[in-house]
Steps between C-alpha positions, in 0.01 A plus 500: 500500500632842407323726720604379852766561751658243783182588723198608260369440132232673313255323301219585290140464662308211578177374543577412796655856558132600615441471892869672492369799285206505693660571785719722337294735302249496846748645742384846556832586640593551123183684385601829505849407265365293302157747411312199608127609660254181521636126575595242160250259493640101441326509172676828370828425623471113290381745207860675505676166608349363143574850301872440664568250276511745189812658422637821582471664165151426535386553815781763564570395842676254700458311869728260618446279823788574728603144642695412763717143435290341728259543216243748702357824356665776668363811283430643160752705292346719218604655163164711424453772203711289267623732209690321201518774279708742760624196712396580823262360795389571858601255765316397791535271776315362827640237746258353768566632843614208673808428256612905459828615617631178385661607156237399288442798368822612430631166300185513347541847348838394393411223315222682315736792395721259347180339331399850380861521381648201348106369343244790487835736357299763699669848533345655815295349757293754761295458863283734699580500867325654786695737690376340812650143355836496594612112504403552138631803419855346627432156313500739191749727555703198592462359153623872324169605471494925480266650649375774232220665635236547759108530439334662757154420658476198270391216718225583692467332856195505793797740688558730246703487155875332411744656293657191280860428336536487126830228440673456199785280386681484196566132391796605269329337154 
């Protein structure tokens, strides 16, 4: 497998990817990032799980199944707004909470940047941060992501508004 690291490996989704994703999508802790507002029902989510399947040209987006070795789902890593024609897509990425601050992330965006790189021949890739987000704002910067602007009031919140991040990096293509 080419996309995987001594702990982790990401894999395209399964149908058996859905009690994961249901969990996933459902965890309100992630709402306000992710401009989610009402729960994924089982049905919807196996809707995407079977659109999944097409390919990235097509659908112009991409989620892959972060996997620990042990062979359990540990998140979801993104490539969303998929644009051949100027080479460029937003990335996106969501680990459950009981396996953060273990590296996932962080191997994970690796292995996708060199995906982007090496298969996709991508030229830039981009993310939106909250302010408030730090762990991911250093998972990014981390990875020479530059931060290149800030939009104001853009996420709004029940306490008020968030400023977010704009991120950019430059794949070198």
């Amino acid at each position: 497998m080419f996309l995987e690291t001594d702990t982790l490996y990401l894999r395209a989704i399964e149908s058996s990817d859905l009690n994961f994703l249901y969990t996933l999508e459902n965890d309100v802790s992630v709402w306000q990032v992710s401009n989610t507002t009402t729960p994924y029902s089982k049905e919807a989510l196996q809707q995407y799980i079977d659109q999944a399947a097409y390919d990235i040209y097509t659908i112009k987006q991409l989620r892959l199944i972060i996997c620990s070795q042990h062979h359990e789902p540990v998140g979801a890593i993104d490539l969303f707004d998929f644009d051949p024609k100027n080479l460029r897509a937003g990335i996106g990425i969501t680990i459950a909470p009981t396996f953060r601050r273990q590296h996932f992330a962080s191997q994970s965006l690796a292995l996708l940047l060199s995906y982007c790189h090496n298969y996709l021949l991508l030229h830039q890739v981009y993310c939106t941060i909250a302010v408030s987000n730090e762990a991911s704002l250093k998972l990014f910067k981390q990875a020479d992501f530059k931060v290149i602007g800030v939009r104001k009031d853009w996420i709004k919140t029940v306490n008020g508004w968030l400023a977010v991040y704009e991120l950019q990096k430059i794949l070198n293509n």
